[in-house]
mmCIF entry with sequence, helices, sheets and N, C-alpha, C, O atoms, coordinates in Angstrom:
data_MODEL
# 
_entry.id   MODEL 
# 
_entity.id                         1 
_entity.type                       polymer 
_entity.pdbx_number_of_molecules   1 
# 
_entity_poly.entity_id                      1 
_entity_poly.type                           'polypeptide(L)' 
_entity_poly.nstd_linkage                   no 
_entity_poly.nstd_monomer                   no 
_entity_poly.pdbx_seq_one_letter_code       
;(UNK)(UNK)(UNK)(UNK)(UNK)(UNK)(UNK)(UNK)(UNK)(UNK)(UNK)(UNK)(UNK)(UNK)(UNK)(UNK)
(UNK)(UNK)(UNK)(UNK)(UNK)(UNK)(UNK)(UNK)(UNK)(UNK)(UNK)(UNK)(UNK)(UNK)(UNK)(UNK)
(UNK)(UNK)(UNK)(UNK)(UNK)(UNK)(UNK)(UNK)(UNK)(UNK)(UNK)
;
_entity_poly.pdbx_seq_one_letter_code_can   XXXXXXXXXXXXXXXXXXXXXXXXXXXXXXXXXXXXXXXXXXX 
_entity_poly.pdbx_strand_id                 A 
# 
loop_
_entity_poly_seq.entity_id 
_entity_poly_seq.num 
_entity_poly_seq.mon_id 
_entity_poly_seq.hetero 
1 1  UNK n 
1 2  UNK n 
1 3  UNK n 
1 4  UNK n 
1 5  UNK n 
1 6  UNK n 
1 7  UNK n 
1 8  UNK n 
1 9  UNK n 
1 10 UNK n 
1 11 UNK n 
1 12 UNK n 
1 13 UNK n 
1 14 UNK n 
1 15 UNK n 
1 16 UNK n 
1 17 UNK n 
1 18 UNK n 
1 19 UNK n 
1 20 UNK n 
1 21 UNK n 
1 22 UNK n 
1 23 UNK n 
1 24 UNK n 
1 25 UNK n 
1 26 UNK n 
1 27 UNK n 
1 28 UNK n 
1 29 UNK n 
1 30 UNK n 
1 31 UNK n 
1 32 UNK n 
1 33 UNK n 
1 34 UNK n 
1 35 UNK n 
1 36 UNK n 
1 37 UNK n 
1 38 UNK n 
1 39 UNK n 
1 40 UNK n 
1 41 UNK n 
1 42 UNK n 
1 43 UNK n 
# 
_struct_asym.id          A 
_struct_asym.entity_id   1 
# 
_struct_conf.conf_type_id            HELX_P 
_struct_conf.id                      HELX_P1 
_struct_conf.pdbx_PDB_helix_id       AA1 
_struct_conf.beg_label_comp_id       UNK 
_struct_conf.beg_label_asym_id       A 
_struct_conf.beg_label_seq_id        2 
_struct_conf.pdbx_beg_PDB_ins_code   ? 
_struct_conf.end_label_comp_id       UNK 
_struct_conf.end_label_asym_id       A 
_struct_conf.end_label_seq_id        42 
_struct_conf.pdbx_end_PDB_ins_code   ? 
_struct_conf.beg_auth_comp_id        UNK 
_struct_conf.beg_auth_asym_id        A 
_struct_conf.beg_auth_seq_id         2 
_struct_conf.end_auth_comp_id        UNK 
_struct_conf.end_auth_asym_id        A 
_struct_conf.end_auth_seq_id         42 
_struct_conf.pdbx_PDB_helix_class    1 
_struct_conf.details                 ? 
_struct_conf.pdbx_PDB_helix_length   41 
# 
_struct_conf_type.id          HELX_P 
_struct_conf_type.criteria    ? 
_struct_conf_type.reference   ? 
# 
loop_
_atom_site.group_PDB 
_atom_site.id 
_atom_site.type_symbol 
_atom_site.label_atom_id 
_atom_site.label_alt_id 
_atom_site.label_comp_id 
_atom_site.label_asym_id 
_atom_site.label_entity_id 
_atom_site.label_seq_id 
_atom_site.pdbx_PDB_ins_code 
_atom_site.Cartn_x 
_atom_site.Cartn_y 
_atom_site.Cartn_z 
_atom_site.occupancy 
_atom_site.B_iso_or_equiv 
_atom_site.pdbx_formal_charge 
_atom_site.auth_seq_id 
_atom_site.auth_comp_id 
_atom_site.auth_asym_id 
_atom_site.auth_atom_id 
_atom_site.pdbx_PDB_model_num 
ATOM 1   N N  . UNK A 1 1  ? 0.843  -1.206 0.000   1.00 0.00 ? 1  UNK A N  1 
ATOM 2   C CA . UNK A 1 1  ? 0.000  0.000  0.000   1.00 0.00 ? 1  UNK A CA 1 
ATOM 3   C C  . UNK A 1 1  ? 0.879  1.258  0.000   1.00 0.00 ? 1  UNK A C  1 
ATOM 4   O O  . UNK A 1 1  ? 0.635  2.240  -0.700  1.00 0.00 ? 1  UNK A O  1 
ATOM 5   N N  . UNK A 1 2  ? 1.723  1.173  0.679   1.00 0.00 ? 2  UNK A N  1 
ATOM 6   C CA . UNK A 1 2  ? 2.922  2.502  1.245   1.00 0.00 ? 2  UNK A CA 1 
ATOM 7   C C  . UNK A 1 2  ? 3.496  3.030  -0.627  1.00 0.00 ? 2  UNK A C  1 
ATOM 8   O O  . UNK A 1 2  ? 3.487  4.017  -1.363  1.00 0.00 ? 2  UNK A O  1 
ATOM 9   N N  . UNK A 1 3  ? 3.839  1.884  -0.624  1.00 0.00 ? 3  UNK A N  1 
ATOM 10  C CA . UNK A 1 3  ? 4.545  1.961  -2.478  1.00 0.00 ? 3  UNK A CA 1 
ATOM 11  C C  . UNK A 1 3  ? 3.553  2.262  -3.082  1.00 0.00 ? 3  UNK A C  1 
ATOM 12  O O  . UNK A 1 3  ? 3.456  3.424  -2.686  1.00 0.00 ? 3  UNK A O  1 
ATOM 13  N N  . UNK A 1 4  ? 2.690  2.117  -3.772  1.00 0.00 ? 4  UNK A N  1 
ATOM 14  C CA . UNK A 1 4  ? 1.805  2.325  -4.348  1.00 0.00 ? 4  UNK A CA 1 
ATOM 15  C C  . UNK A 1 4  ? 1.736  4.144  -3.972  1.00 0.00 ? 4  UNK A C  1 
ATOM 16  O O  . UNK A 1 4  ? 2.129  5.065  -4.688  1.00 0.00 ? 4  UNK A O  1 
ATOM 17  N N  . UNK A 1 5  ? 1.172  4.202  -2.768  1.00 0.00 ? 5  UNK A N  1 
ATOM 18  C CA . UNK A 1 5  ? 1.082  5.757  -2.947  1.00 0.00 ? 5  UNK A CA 1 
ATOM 19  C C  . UNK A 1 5  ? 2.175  6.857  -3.522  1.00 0.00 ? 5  UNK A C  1 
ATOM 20  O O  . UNK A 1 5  ? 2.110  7.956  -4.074  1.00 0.00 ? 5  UNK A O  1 
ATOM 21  N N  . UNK A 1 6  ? 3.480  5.724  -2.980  1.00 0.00 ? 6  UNK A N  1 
ATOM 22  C CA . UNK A 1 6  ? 4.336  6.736  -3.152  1.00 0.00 ? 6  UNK A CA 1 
ATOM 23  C C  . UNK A 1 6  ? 4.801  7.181  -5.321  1.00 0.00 ? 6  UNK A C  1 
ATOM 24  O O  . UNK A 1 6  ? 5.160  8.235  -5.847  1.00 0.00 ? 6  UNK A O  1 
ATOM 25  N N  . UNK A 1 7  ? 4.519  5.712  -5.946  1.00 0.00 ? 7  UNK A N  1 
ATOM 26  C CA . UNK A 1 7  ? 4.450  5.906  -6.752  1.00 0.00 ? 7  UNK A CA 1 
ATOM 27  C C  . UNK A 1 7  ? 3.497  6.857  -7.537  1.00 0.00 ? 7  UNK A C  1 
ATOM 28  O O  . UNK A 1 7  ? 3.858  7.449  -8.554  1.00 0.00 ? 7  UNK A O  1 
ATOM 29  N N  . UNK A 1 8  ? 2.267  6.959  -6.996  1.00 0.00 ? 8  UNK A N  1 
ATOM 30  C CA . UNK A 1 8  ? 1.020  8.010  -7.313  1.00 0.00 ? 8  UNK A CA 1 
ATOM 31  C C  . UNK A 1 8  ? 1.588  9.756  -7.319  1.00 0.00 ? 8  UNK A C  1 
ATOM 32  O O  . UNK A 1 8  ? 1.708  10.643 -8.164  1.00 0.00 ? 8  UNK A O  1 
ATOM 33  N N  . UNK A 1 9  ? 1.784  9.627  -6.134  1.00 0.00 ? 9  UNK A N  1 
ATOM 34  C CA . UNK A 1 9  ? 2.922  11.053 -5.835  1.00 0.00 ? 9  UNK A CA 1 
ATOM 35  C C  . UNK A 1 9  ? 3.268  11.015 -6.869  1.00 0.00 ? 9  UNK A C  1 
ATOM 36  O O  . UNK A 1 9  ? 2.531  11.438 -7.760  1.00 0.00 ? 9  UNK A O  1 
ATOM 37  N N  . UNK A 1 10 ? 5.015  10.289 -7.263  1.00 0.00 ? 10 UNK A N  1 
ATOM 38  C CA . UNK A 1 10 ? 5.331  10.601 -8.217  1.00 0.00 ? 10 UNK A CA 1 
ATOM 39  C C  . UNK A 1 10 ? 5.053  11.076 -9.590  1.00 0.00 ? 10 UNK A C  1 
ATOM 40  O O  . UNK A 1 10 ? 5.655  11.818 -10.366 1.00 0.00 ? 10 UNK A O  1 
ATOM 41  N N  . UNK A 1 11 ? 3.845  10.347 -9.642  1.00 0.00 ? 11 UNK A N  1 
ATOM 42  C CA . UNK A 1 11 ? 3.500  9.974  -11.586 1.00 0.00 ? 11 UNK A CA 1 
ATOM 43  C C  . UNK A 1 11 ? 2.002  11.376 -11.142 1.00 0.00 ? 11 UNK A C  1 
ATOM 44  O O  . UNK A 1 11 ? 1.070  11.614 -11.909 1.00 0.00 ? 11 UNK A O  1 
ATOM 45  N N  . UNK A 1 12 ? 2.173  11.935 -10.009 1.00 0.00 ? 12 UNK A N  1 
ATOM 46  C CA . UNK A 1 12 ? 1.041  12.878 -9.724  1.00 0.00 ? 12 UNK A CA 1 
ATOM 47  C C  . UNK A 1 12 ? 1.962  14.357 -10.267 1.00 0.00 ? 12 UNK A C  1 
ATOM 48  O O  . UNK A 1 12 ? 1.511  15.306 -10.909 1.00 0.00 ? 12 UNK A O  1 
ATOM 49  N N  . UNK A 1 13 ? 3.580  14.121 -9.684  1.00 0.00 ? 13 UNK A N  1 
ATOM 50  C CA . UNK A 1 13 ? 4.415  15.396 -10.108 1.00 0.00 ? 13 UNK A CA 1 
ATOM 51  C C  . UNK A 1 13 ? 5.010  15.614 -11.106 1.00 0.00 ? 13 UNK A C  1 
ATOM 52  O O  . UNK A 1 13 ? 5.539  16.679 -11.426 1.00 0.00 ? 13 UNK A O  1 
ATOM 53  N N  . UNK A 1 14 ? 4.968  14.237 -11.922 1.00 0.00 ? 14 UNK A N  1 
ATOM 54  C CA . UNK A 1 14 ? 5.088  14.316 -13.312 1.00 0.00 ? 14 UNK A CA 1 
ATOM 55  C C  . UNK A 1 14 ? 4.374  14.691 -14.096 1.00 0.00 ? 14 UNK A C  1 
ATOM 56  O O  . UNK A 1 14 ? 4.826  15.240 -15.101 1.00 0.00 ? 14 UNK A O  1 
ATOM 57  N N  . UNK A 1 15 ? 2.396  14.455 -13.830 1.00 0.00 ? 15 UNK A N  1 
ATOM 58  C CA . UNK A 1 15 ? 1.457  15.042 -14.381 1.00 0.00 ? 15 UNK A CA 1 
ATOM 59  C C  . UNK A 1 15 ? 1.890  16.656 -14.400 1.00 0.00 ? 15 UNK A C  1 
ATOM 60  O O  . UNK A 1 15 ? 2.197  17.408 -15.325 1.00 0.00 ? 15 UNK A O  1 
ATOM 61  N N  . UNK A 1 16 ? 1.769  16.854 -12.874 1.00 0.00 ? 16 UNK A N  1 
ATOM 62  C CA . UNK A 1 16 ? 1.770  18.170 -13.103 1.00 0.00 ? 16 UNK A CA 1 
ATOM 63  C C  . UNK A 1 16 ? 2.889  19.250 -13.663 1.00 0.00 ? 16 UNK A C  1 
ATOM 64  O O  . UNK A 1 16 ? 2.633  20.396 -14.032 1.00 0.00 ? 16 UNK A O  1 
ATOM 65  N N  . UNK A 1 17 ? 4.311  18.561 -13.638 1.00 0.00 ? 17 UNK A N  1 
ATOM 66  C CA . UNK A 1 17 ? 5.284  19.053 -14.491 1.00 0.00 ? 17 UNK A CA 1 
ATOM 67  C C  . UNK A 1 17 ? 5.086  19.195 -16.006 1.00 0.00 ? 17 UNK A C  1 
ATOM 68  O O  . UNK A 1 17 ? 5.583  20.036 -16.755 1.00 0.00 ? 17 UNK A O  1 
ATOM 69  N N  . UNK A 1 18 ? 4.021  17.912 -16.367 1.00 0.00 ? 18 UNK A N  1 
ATOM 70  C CA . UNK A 1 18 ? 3.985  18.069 -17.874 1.00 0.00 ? 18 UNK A CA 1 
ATOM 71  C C  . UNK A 1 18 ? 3.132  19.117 -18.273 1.00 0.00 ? 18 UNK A C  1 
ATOM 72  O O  . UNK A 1 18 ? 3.462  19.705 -19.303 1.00 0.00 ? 18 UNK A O  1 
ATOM 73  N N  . UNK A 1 19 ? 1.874  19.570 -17.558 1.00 0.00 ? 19 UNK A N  1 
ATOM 74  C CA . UNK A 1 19 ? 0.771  20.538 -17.655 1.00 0.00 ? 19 UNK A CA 1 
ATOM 75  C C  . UNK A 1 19 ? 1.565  21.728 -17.478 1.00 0.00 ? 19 UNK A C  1 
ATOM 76  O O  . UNK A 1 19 ? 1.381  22.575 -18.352 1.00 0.00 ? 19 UNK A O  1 
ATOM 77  N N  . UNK A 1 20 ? 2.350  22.001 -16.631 1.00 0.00 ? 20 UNK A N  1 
ATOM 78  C CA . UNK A 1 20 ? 3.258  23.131 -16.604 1.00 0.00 ? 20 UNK A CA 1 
ATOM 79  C C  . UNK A 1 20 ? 3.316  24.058 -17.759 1.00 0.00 ? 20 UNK A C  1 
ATOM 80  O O  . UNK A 1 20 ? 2.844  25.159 -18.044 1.00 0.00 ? 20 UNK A O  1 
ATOM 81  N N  . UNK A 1 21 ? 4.449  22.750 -18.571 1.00 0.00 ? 21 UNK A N  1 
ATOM 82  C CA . UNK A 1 21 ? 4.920  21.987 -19.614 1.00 0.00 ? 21 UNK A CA 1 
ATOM 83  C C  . UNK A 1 21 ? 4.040  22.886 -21.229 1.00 0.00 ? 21 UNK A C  1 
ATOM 84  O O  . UNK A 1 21 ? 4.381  23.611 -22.164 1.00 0.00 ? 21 UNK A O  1 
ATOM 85  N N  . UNK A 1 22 ? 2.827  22.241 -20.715 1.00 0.00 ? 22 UNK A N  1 
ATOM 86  C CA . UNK A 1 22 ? 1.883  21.718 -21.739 1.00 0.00 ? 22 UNK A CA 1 
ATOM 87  C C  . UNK A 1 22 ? 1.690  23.688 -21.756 1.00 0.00 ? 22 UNK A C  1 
ATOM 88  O O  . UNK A 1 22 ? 1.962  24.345 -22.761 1.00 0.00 ? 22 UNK A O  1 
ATOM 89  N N  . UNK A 1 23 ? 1.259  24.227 -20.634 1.00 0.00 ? 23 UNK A N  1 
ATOM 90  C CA . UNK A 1 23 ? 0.678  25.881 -20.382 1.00 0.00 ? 23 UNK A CA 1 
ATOM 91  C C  . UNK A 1 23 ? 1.655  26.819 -21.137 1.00 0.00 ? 23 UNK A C  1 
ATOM 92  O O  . UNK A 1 23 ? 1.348  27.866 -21.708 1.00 0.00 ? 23 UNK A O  1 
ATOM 93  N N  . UNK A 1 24 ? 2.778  26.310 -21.048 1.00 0.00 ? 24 UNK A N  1 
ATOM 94  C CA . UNK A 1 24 ? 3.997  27.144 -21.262 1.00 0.00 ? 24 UNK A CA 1 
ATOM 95  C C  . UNK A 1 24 ? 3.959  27.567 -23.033 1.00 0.00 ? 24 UNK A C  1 
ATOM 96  O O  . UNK A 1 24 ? 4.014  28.605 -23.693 1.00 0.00 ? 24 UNK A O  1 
ATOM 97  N N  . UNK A 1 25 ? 3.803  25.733 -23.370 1.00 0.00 ? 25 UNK A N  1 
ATOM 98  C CA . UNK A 1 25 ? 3.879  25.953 -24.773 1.00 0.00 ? 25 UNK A CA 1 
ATOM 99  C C  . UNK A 1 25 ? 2.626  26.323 -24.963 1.00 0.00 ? 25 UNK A C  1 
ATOM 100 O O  . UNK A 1 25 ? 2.834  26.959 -25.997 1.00 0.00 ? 25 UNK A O  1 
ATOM 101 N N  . UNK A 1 26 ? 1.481  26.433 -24.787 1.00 0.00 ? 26 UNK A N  1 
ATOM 102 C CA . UNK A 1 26 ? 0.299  27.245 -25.142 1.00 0.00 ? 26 UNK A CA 1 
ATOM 103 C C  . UNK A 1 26 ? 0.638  28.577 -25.011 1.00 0.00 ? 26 UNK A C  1 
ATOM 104 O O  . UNK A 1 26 ? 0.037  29.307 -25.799 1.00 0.00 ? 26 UNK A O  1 
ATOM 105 N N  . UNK A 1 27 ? 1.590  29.247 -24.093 1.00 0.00 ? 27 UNK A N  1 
ATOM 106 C CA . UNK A 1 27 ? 1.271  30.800 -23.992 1.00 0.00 ? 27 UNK A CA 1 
ATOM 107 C C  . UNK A 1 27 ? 2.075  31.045 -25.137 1.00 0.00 ? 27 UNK A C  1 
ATOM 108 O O  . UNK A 1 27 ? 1.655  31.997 -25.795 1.00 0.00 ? 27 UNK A O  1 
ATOM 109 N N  . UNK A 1 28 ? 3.290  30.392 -25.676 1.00 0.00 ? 28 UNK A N  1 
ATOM 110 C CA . UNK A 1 28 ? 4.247  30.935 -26.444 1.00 0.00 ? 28 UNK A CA 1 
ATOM 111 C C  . UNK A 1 28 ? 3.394  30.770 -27.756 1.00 0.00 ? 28 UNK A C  1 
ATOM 112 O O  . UNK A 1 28 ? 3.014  31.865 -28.171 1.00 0.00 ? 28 UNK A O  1 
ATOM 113 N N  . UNK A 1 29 ? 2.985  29.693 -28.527 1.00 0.00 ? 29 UNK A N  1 
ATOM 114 C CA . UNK A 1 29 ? 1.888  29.622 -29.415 1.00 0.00 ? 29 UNK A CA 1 
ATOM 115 C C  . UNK A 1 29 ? 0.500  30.509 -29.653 1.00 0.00 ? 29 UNK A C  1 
ATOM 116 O O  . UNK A 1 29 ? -0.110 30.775 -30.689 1.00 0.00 ? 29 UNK A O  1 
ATOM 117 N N  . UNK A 1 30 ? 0.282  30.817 -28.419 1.00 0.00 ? 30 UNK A N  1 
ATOM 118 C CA . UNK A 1 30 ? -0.910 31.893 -28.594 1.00 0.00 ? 30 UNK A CA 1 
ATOM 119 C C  . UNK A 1 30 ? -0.345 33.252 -28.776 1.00 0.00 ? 30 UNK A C  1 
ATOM 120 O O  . UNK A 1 30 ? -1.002 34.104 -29.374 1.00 0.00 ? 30 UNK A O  1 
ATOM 121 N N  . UNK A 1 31 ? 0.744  33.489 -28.333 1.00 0.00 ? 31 UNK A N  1 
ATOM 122 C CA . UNK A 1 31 ? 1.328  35.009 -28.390 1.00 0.00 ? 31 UNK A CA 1 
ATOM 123 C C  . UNK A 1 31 ? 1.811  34.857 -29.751 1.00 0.00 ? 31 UNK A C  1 
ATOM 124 O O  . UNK A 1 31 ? 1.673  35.911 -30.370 1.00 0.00 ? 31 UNK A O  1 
ATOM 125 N N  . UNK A 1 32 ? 2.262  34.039 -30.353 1.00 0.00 ? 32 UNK A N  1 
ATOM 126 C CA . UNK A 1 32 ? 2.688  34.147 -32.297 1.00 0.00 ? 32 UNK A CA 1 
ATOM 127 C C  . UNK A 1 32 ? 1.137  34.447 -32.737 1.00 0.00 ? 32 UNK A C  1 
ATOM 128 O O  . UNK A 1 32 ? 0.850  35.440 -33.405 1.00 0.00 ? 32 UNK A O  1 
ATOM 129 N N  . UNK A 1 33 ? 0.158  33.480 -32.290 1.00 0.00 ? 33 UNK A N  1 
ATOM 130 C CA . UNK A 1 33 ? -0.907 33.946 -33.618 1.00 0.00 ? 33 UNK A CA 1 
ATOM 131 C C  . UNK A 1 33 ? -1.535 34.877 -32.900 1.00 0.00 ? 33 UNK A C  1 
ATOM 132 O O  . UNK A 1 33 ? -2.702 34.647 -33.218 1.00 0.00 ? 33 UNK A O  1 
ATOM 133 N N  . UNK A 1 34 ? -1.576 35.960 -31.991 1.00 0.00 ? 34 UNK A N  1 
ATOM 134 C CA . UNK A 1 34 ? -1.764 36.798 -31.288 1.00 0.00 ? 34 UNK A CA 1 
ATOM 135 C C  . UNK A 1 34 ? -0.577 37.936 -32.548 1.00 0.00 ? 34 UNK A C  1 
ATOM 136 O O  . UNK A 1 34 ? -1.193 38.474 -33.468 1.00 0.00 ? 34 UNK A O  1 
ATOM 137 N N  . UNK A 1 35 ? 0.848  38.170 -32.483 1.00 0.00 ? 35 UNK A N  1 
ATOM 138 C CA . UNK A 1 35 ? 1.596  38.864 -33.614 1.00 0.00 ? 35 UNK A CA 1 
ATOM 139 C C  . UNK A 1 35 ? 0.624  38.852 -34.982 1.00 0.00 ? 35 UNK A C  1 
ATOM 140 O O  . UNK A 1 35 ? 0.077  39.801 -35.544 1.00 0.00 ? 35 UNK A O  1 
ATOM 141 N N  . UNK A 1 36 ? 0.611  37.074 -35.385 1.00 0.00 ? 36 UNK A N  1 
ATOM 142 C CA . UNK A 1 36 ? 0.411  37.105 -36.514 1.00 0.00 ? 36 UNK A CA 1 
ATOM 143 C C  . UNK A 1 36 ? -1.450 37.595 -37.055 1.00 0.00 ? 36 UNK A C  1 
ATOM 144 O O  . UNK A 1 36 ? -1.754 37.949 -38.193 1.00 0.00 ? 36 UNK A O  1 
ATOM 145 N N  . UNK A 1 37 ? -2.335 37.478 -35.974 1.00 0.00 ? 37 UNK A N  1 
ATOM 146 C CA . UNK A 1 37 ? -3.150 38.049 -36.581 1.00 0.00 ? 37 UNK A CA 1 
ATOM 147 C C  . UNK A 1 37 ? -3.079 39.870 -36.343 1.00 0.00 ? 37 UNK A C  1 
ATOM 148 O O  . UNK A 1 37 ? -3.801 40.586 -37.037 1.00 0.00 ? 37 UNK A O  1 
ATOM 149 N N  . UNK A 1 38 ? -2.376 40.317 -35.564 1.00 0.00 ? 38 UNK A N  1 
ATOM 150 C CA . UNK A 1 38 ? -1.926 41.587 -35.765 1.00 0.00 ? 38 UNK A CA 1 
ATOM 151 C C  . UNK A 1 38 ? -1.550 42.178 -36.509 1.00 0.00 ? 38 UNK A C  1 
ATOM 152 O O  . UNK A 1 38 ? -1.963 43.321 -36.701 1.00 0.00 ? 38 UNK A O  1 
ATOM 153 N N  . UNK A 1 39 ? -0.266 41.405 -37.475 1.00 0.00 ? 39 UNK A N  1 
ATOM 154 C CA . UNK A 1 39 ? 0.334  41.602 -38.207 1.00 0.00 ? 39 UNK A CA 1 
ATOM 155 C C  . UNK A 1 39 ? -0.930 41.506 -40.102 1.00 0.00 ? 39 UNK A C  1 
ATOM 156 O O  . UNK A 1 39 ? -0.902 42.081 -41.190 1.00 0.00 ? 39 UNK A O  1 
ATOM 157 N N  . UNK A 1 40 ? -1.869 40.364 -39.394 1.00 0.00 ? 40 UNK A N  1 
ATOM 158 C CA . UNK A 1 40 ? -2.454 40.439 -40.571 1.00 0.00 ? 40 UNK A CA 1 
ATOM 159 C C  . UNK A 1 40 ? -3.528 41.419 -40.976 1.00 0.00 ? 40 UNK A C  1 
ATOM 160 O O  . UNK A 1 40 ? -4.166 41.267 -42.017 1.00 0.00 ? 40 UNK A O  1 
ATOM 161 N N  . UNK A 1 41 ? -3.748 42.556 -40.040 1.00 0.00 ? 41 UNK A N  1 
ATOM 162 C CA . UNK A 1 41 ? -4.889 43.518 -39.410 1.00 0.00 ? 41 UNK A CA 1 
ATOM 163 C C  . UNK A 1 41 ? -4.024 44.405 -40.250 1.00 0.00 ? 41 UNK A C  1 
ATOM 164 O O  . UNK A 1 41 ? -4.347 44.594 -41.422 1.00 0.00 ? 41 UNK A O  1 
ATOM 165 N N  . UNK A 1 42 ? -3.258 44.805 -39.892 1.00 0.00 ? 42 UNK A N  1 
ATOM 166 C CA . UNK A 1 42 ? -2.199 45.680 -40.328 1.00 0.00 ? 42 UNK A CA 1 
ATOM 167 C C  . UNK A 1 42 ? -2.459 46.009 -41.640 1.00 0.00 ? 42 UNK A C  1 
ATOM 168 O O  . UNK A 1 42 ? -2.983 47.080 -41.948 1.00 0.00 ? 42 UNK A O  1 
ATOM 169 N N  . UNK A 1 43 ? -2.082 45.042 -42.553 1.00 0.00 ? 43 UNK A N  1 
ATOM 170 C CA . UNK A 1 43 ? -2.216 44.741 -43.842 1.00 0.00 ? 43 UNK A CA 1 
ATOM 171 C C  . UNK A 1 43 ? -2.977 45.335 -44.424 1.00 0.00 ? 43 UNK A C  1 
ATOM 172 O O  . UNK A 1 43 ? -3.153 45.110 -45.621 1.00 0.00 ? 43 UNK A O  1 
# 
């Protein structure tokens, strides 16, 4: 039982490292087509 949780933890801080992860590359992706539809306003 002890193991088990402790593995949960783990694969719980890996989830949440990857969502981090996952947010990070969403903000950088939304801020390009955020430029690029700016850039296409422009036009």
């Amino acid at each position: 039982m002890h193991g088990k949780s402790v593995g949960f933890a783990s694969q719980n801080s890996r989830f949440r490292n990857a969502k981090a992860q996952l947010s990070f590359f969403d903000k950088i992706i939304f801020t390009k087509q955020k430029k690029n539809l700016i850039s296409d306003n422009t036009i």
